[in-house]
Structure formats: structure tokens, C-alpha cells
C-alpha positions as CSV (number, residue, x, y, z in Angstrom):
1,X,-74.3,-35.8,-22.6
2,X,-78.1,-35.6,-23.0
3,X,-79.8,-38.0,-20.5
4,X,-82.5,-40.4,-22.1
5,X,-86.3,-40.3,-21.0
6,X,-85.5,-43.8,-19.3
7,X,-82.6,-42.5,-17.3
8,X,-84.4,-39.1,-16.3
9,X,-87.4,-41.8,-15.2
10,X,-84.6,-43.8,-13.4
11,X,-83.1,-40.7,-11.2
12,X,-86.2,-39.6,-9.8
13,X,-87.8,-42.7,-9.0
14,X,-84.1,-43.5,-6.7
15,X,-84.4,-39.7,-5.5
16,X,-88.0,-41.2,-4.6
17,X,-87.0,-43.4,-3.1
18,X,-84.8,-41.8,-0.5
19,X,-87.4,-41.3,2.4
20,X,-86.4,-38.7,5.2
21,X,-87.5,-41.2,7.7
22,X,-84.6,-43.6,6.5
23,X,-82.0,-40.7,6.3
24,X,-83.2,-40.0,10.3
25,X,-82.5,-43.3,10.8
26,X,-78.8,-43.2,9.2
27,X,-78.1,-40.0,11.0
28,X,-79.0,-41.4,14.5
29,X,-77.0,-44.3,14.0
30,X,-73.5,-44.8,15.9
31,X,-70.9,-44.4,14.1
32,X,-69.8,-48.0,14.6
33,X,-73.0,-49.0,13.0
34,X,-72.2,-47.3,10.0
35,X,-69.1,-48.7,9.8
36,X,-70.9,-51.9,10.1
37,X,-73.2,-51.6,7.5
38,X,-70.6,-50.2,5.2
39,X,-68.7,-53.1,5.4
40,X,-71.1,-55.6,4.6
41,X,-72.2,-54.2,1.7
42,X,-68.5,-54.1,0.4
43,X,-68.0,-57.9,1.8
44,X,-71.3,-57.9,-0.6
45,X,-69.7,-56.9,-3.4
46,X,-66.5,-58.4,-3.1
47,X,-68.4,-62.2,-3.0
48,X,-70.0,-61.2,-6.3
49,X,-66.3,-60.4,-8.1
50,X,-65.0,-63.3,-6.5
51,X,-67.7,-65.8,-8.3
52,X,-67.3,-64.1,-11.5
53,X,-64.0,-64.0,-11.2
54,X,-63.4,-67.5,-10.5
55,X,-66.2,-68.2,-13.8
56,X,-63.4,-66.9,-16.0
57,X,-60.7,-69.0,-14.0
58,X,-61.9,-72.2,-12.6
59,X,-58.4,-73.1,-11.8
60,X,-58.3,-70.2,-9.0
61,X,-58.8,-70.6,-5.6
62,X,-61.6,-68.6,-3.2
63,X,-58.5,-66.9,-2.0
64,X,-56.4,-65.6,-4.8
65,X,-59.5,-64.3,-6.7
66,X,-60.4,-62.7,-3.4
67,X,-56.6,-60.9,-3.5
68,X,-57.2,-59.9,-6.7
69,X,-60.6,-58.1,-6.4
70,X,-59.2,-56.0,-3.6
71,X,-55.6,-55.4,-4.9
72,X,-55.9,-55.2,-8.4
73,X,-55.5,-51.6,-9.9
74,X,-58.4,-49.2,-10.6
75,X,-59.4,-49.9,-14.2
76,X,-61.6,-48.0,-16.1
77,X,-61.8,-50.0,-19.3
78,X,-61.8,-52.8,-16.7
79,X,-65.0,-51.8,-14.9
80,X,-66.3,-50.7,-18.6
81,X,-66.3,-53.9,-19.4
82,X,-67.6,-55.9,-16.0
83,X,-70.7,-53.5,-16.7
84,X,-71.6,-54.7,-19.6
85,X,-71.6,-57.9,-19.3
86,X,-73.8,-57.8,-15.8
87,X,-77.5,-58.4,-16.0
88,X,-79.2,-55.9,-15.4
89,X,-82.3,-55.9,-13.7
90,X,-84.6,-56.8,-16.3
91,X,-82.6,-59.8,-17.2
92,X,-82.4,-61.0,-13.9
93,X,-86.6,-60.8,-13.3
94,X,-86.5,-62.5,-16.8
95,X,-84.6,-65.3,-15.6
96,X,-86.8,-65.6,-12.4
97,X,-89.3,-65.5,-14.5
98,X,-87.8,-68.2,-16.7
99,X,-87.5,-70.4,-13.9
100,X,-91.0,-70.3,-12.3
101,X,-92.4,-71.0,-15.8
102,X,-89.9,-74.1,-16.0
103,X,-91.1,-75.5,-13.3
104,X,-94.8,-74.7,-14.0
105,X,-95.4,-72.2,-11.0
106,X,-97.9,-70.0,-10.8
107,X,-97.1,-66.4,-10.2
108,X,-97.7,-63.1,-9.7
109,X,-95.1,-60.0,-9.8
110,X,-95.5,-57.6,-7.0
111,X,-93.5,-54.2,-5.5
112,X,-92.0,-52.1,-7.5
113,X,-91.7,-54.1,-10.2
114,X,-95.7,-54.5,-10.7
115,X,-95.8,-51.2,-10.4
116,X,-94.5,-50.7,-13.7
117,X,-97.6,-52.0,-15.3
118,X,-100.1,-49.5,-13.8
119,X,-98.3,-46.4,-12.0
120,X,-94.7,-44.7,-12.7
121,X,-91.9,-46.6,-13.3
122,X,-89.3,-46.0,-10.3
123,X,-85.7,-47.6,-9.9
124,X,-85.7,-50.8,-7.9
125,X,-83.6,-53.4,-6.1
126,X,-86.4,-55.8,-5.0
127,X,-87.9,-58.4,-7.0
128,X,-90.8,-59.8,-5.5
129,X,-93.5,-62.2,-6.5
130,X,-95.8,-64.5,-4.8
131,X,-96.1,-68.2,-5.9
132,X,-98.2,-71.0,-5.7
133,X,-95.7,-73.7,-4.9
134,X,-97.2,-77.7,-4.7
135,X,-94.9,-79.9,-2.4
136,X,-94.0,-82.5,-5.3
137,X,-93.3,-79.4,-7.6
138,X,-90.8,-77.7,-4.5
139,X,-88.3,-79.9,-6.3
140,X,-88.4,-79.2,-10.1
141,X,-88.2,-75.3,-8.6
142,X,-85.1,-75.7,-6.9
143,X,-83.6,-77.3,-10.3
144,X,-85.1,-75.4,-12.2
145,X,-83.2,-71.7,-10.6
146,X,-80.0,-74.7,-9.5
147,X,-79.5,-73.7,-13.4
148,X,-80.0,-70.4,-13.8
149,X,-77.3,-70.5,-11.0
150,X,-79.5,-69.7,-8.3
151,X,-79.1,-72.1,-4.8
152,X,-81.7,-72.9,-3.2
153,X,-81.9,-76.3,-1.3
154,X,-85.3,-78.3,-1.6
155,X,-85.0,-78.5,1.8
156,X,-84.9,-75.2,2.7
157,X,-88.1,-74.4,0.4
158,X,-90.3,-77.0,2.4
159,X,-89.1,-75.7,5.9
160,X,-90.3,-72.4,4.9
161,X,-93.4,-73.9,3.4
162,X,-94.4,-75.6,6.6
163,X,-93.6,-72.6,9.2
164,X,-96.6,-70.6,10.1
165,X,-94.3,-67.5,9.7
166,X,-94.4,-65.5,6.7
167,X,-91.2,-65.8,5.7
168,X,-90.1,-65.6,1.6
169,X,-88.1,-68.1,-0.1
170,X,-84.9,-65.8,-0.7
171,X,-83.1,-66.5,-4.2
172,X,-79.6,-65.3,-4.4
173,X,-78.4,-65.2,-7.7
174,X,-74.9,-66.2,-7.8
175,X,-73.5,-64.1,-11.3
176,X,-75.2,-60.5,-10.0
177,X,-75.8,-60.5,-6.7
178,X,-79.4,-59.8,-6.9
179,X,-81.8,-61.0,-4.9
180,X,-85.6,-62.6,-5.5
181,X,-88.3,-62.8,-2.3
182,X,-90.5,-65.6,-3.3
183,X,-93.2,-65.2,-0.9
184,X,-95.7,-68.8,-0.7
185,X,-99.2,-69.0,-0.9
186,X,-100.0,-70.5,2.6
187,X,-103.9,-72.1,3.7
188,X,-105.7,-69.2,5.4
189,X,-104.3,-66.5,3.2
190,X,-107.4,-65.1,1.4
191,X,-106.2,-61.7,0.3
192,X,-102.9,-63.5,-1.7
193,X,-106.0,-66.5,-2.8
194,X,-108.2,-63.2,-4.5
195,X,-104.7,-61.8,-6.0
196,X,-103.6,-64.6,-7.6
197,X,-107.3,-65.2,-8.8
198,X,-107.3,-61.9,-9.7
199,X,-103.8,-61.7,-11.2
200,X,-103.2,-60.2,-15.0
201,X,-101.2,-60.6,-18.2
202,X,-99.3,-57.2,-18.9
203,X,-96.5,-57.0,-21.6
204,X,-93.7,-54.8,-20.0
205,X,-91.7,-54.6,-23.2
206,X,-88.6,-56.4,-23.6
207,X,-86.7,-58.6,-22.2
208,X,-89.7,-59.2,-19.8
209,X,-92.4,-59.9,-22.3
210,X,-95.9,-60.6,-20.4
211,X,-95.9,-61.5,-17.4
212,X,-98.5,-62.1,-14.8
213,X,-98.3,-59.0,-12.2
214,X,-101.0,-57.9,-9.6
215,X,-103.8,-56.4,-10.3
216,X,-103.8,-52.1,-9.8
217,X,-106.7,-53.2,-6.8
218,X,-104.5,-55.7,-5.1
219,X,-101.7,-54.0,-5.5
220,X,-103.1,-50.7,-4.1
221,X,-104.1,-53.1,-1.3
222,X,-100.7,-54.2,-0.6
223,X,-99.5,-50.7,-0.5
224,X,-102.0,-49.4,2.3
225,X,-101.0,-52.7,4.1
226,X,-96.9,-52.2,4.2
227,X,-98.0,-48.2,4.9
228,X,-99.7,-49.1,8.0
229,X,-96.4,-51.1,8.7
230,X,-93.9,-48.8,8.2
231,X,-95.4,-45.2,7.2
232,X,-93.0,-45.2,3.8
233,X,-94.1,-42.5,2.0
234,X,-93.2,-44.2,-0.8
235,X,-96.0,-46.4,-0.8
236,X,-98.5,-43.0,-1.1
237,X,-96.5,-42.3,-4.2
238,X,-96.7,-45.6,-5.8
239,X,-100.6,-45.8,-4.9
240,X,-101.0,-42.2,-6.0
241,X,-99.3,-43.2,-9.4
242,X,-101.7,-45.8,-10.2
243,X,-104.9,-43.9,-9.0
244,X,-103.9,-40.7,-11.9
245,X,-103.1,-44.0,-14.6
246,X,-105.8,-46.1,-14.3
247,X,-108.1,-43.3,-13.3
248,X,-112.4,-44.1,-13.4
249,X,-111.4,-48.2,-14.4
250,X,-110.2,-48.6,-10.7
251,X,-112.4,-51.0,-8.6
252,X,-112.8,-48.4,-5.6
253,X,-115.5,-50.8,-3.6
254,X,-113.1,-54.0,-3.7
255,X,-111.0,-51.5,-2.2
256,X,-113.0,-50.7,0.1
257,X,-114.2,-54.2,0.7
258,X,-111.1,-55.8,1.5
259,X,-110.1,-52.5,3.5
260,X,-112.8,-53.0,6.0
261,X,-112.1,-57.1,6.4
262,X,-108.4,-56.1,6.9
263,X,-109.5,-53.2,9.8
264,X,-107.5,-51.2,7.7
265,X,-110.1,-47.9,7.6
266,X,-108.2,-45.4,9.2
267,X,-105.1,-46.1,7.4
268,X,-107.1,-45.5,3.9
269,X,-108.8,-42.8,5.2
270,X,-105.4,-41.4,5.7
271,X,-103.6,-42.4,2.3
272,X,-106.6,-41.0,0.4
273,X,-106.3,-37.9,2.5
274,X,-102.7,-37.5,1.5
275,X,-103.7,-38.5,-2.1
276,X,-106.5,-35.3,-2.6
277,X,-103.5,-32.8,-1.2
């Protein structure tokens, strides 16, 4: 079977996204650890077909559908179908989406998922997007993704509104098991203050529509910042993918600019080292 332009896309950017400093990582793990991690991902996936389970009968408890998910017989025509009615990624930033516009929250799609407005598209897990979030509109948010089956407590929104720590608000969606970092606008943050001034429409095609993402600047900016953090090549390849696509239009001394108030010279220096190899 021939493999679309879309799924050729979709292999290499999750081959891209291997990094050997991650497998290093793996490898030098115990194997108790491994084990570990193994198993909560599959405790992961077993809460998801539990829910959805227990959508299709309400009258089942938390414990039979759980028996079910782990004893019931390998079915192909059974996981056929269970993939084809799961959201897939787009649908699920769509509903985000959905629900900060509800709510009237201003936004701005970063991560991967910008990306895909100004570099090459690559295969992603991580939704993430900053917001503007008022206290007196902290509760319409919460109702507003209570409905798209998404729980998070008003509560739980403020206290990590208040703490100095820059923590996101994590969104759990209940029917896919995908996750959204909301990460707050906080007093004192200038460089998220410029992006979300500086934030732009771009249409990203269906079911996404137009959406406000960061601009290539600010998002380069973010890149050289989590680089400096965790020296993931990936963030060279995403940065080097929007330098070849937006070309002579990119805003090189705002760059620089914001470079220089973060002290962040020597780690551009080095990224646009790597990026003339």
C-alpha cells in the first residue's frame, strides 16, 4: 500500500523526534525503571478504555469494564473500529480550541503545533498554548472544557494562577487520553506580553480553521530558550525549518533583541552555528 504525502510527513517528523540523547537515557535506565515506566503507560491506556467503555454502558461498574479491557479477546475488526471513532489530534486541538473561544480567552498555539504554520510539519503529542486567563473568567473556562469532557476544577486554575511557579494548567481529556498544557500569562512575563501582542491568524486547514499561533520570531525565541534547557536537537530542526520557510521576511534584530535581554547570546550563537552546517 502506497503511503500518502501526509503519512510520509508523519514518519519522519516521529523518526525526528527520537533524539539519541533520550535513547541514552532509556538505555542507562534500570531495568526496574523500565518496567516502571512501561506499566504506566499501559495503566494509561487501560483508564482511557475503561471511560469509553463505560460511555457505551453506563450501567457498568469501574471494575467490570476494567476486566473487560484486559481480558477480552484480541479483535481486529474491534480495534478497527475503536480507531475510528477516536479523535485524532486535530480534533482534539479543535476542541481546545473550541473551549478557549467559549469562554472568550485569548490565545496563542505554541510547540509543535505552531510550528505547523511556519516550519515542517512533524508528529506531535503536546498541545500547548498560552492564555490570558482574567480571575472572573477562570470559571466560564472550567465549564466551558467541564463539557467538552475535560475536568478541570476552578479551584485548581486559580491556585496555579496565584503560584509564582510556572506551572501549566494540565487538561486531561477524558474520551482520548490527550493532554493540553495551558500555560498562564503571569505579571512580569514580558516575553509571553510581546507574543501574545505579537500573536497571528494562520488557517491550518481543516478541522483547525484559523487559529491564533506564535509568531515565526517568538516562536524561534522559544526554541533557543527550551535549547539552552535541554540541548534537544529537535528544537535546531524546528528553528532550522522555519528559517528555510519564511526565509528574508524573518525579523532577525527582534531576534537578536530579545536574545541579548534574555543573556541568551551564546546559546544563538551556537543554534545559528549548527544552522549554516
Amino acid at each position: 500500500m502506497a503511503l500518502s504525502e501526509r503519512q510520509k510527513r508523519q514518519i519522519a517528523g516521529a523518526v525526528a523526534e527520537v533524539d539519541d540523547a533520550q535513547i541514552a537515557i532509556w538505555r542507562e535506565m534500570p531495568t526496574a525503571r523500565r518496567a516502571q515506566l512501561a506499566l504506566s503507560m499501559i495503566h494509561a491506556g487501560e483508564r482511557v478504555g475503561t471511560y469509553r467503555l463505560r460511555l457505551r454502558q453506563p450501567g457498568m461498574s469501574q471494575a467490570q469494564a476494567l476486566f473487560h479491557i484486559r481480558k477480552a479477546p484480541f479483535n481486529w475488526n474491534e480495534v478497527k473500529d475503536m480507531a475510528d471513532e477516536k479523535k485524532d489530534f486535530d480534533d482534539f486541538t479543535r476542541t481546545v480550541i473550541d473551549a478557549l473561544e467559549e469562554a472568550e480567552i485569548d490565545y496563542l498555539i505554541g510547540g509543535a503545533v505552531g510550528l505547523w504554520a511556519w516550519g515542517e510539519p512533524r508528529t506531535t503529542a503536546d498541545f500547548d498554548v498560552v492564555i490570558d486567563l482574567p480571575t472572573e473568567r477562570i470559571v466560564a473556562l472550567s465549564e466551558a472544557l467541564r463539557k467538552r469532557d475535560f475536568l478541570v476544577p476552578p479551584d485548581v486554575i486559580l491556585d496555579l494562577l496565584l503560584s509564582p511557579a510556572d506551572l501549566p494548567v494540565n487538561a486531561n481529556h477524558m474520551a482520548t487520553g490527550l493532554k493540553a498544557e495551558m500555560f498562564l500569562l503571569k505579571s512580569g512575563d514580558e516575553l509571553r506580553y510581546s507574543a501574545l501582542h505579537r500573536r497571528m491568524l494562520a488557517d491550518m486547514g481543516p478541522p483547525l480553521g484559523e487559529v491564533y499561533v506564535h509568531s515565526p520570531e517568538d516562536l524561534i525565541l522559544y526554541k533557543v530558550l527550551y535549547y539552552s534547557l535541554s540541548q534537544q536537537t529537535k528544537h535546531i530542526r524546528d528553528i532550522s525549518s522555519i528559517v528555510k520557510t519564511i526565509g528574508d521576511d524573518l525579523e532577525i534584530d527582534y531576534i537578536r533583541r530579545w536574545v541579548a535581554h534574555l543573556n541568551l547570546e551564546e546559546v544563538w550563537q551556537d543554534v545559528w552555528e549548527q544552522l549554516e552546517k
